[in-house]
Residue frames as a rotation matrix with the C-alpha (Angstrom) as fourth column:
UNK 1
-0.530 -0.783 0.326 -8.61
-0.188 -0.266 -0.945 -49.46
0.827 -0.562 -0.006 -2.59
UNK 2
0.219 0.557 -0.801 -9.59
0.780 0.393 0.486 -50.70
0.586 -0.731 -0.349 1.19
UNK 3
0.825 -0.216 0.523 -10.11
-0.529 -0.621 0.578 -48.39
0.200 -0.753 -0.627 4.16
UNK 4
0.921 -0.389 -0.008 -7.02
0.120 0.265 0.957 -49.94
-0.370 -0.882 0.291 5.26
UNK 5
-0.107 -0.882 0.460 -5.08
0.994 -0.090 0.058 -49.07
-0.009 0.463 0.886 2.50
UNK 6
0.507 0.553 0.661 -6.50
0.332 -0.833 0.443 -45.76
0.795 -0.005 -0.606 2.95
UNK 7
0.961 -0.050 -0.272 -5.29
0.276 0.118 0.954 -45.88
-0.016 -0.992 0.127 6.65
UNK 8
0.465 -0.811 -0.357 -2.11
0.570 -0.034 0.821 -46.43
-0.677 -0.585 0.446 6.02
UNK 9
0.104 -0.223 0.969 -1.73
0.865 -0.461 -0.199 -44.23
0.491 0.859 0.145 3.10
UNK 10
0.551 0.108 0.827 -3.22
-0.454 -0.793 0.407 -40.61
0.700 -0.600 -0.388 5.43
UNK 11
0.812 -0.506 -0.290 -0.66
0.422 0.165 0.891 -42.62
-0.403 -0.846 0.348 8.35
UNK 12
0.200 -0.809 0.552 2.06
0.929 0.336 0.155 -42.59
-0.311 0.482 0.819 6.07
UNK 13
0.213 0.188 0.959 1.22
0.691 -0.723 -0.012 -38.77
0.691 0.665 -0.284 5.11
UNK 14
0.943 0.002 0.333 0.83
-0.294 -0.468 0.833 -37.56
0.158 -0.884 -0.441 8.24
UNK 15
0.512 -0.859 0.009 4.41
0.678 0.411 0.609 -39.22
-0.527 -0.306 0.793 9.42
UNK 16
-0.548 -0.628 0.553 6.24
0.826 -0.509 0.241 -37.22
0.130 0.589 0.798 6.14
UNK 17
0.251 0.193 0.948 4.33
0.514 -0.857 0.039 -34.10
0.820 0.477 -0.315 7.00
UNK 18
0.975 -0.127 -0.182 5.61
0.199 0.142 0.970 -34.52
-0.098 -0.982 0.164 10.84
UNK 19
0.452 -0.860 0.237 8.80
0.873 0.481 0.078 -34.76
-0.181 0.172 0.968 9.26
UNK 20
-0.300 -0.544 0.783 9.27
0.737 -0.653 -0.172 -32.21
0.605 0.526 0.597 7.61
UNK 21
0.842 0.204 0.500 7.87
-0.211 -0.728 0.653 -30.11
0.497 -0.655 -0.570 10.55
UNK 22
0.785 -0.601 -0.150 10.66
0.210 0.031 0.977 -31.12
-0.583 -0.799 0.151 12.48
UNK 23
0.034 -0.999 0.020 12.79
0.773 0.039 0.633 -30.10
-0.634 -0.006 0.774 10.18
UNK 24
0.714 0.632 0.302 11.86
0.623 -0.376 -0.686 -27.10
-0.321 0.678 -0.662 8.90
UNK 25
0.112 -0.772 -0.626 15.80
-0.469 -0.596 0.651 -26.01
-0.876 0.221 -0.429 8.11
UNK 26
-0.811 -0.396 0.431 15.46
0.275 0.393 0.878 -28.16
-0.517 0.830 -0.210 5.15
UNK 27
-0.679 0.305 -0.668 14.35
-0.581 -0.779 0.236 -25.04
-0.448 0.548 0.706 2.47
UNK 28
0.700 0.674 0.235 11.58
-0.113 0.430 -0.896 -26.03
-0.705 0.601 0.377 -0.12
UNK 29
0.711 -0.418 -0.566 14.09
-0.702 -0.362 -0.614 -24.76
0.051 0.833 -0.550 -2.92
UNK 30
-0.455 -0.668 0.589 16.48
-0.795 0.603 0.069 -27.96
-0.401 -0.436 -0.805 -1.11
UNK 31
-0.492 -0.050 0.869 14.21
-0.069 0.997 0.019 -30.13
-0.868 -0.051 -0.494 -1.69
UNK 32
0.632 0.510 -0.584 13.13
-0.393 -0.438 -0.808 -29.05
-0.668 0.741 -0.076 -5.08
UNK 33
0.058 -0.789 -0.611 16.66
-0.928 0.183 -0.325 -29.58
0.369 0.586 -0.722 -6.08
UNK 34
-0.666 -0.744 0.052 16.80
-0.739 0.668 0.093 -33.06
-0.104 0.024 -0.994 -4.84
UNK 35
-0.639 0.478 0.602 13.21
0.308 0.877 -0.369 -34.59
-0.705 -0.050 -0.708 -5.11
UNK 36
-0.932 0.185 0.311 11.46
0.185 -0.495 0.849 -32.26
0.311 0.849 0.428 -7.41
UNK 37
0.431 0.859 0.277 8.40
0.321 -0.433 0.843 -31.12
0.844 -0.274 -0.462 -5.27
UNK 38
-0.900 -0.437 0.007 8.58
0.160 -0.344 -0.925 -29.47
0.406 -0.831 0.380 -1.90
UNK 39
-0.773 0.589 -0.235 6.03
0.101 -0.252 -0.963 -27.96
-0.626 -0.768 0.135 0.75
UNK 40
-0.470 0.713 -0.520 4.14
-0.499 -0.701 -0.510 -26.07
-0.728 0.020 0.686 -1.58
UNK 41
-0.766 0.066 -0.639 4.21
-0.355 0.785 0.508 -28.93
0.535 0.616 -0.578 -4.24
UNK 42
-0.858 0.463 -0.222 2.24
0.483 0.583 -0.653 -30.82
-0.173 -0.668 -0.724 -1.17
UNK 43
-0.640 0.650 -0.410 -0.09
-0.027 -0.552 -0.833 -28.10
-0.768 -0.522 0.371 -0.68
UNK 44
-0.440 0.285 -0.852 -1.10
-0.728 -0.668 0.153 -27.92
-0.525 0.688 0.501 -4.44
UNK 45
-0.546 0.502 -0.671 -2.10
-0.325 0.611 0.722 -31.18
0.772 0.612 -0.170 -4.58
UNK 46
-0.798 0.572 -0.190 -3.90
0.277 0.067 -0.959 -31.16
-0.536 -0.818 -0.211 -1.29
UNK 47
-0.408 0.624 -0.666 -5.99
-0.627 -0.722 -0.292 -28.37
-0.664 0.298 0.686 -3.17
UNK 48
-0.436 0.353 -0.828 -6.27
-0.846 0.154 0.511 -30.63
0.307 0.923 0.232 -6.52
UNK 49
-0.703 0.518 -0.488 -7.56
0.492 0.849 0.191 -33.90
0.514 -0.106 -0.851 -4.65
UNK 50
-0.407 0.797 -0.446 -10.20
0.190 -0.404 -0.895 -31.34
-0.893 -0.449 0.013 -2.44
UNK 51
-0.570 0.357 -0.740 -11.29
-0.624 -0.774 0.107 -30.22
-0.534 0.522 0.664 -5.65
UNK 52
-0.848 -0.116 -0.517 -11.48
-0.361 0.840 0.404 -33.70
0.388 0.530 -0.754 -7.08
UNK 53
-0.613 0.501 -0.611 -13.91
0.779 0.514 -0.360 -34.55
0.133 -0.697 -0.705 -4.31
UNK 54
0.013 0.566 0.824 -15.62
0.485 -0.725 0.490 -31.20
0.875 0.393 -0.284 -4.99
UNK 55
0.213 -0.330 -0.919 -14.35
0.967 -0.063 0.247 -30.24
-0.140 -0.942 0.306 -1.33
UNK 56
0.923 0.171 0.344 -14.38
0.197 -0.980 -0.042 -26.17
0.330 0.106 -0.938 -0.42
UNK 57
0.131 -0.861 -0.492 -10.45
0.761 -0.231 0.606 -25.79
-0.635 -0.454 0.625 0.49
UNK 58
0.867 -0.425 -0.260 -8.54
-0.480 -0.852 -0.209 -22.48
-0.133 0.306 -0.943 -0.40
UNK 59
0.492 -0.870 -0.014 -5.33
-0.105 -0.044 -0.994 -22.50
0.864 0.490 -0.113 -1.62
UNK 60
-0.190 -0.557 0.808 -4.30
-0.889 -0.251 -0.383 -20.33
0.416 -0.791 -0.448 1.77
UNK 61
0.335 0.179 0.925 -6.02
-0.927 0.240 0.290 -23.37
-0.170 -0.954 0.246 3.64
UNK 62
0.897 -0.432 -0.091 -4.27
0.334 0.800 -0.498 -26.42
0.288 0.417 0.862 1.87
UNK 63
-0.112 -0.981 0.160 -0.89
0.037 -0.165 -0.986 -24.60
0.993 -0.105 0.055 2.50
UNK 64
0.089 0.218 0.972 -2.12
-0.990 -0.089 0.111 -24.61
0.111 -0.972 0.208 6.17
UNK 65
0.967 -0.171 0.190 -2.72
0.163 0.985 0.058 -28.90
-0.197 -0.025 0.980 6.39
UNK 66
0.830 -0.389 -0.400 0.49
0.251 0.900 -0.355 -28.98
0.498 0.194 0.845 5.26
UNK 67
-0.146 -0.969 -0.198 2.69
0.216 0.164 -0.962 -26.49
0.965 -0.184 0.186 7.01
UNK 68
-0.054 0.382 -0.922 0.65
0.790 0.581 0.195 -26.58
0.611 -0.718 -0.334 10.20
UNK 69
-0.135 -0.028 -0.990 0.18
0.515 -0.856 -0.046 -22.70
-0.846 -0.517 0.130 10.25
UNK 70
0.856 0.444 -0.267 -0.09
0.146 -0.700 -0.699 -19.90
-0.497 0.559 -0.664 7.78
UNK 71
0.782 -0.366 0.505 1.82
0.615 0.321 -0.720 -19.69
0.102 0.873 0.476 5.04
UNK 72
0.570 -0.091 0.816 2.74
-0.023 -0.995 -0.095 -16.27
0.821 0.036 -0.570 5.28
UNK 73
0.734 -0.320 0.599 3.91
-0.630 0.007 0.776 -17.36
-0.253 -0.947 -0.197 9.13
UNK 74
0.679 -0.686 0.261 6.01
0.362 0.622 0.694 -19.90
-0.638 -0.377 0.671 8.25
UNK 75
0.336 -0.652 0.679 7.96
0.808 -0.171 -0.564 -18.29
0.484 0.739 0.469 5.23
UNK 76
0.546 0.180 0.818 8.56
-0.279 -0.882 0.380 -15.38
0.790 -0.436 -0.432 8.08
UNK 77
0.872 0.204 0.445 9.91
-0.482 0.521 0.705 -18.11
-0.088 -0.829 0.552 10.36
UNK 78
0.302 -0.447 0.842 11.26
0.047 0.889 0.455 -20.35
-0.952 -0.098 0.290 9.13
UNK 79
0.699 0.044 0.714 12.22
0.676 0.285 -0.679 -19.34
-0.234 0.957 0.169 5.13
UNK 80
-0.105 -0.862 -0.495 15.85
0.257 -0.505 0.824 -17.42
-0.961 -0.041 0.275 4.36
UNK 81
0.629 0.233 -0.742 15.92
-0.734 -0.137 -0.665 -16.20
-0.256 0.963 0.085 0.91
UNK 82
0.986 -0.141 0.090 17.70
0.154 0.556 -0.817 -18.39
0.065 0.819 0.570 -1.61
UNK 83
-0.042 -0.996 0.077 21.59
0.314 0.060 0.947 -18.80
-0.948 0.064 0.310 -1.79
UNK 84
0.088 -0.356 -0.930 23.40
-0.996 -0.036 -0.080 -18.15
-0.005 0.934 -0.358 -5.47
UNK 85
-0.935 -0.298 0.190 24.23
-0.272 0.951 0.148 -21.95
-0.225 0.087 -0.970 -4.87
UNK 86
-0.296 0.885 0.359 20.39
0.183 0.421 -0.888 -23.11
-0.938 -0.197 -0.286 -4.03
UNK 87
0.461 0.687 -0.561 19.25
-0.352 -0.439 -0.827 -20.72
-0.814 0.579 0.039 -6.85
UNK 88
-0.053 -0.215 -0.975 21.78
-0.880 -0.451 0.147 -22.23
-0.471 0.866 -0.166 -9.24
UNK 89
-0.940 -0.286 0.185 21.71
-0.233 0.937 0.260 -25.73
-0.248 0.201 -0.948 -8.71
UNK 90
-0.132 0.984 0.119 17.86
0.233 0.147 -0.961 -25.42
-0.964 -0.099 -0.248 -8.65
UNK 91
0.288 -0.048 -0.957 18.41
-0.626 -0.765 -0.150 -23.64
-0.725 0.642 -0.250 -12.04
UNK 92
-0.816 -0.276 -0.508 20.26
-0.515 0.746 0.423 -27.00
0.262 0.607 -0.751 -13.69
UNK 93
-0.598 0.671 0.439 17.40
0.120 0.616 -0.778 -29.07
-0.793 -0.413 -0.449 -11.85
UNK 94
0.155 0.977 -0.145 14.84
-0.338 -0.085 -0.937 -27.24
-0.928 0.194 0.317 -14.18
UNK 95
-0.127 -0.838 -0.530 17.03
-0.821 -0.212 0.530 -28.17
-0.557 0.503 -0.661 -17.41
């Protein structure tokens, strides 16, 4: 792989993690049910490529990089509980 594919890979990250800041009414548990990862999906493989690279990240601080604050803050913010819909369609998803 070239630093320039590199480049535009961590551009291309950054851009979809911009995104989804701006749009933080679309739920993880939304996009669970329609792509099959979500925020925290992100965060957990932040964590597994820092480890890869023997890199000191926490959990808490991988879920920081990606939602651009504390966890704990943004599910307080910006996280409703679950619908019966969300929770059932998310429920045929796992099927």
């Amino acid at each position: 792989m070239t630093s320039a594919t590199t480049e535009l890979e961590a551009a291309t990250f950054r851009k979809l993690l911009e995104h989804l800041d701006n749009n933080k009414d679309v739920q993880n548990i939304d996009l669970m049910i329609l792509a099959g990862f979500c925020r925290n999906c992100l965060g957990k493989w932040y964590l597994a490529a820092a480890e890869e690279r023997d890199m000191d990240v926490s959990d808490d601080q991988a879920r920081e990089a990606i939602y651009g604050m504390p966890y704990s803050e943004w599910k307080a913010n910006h996280q409703p509980p679950a619908t019966e819909e969300q929770l059932k369609a998310f429920a045929q998803r796992q099927k």
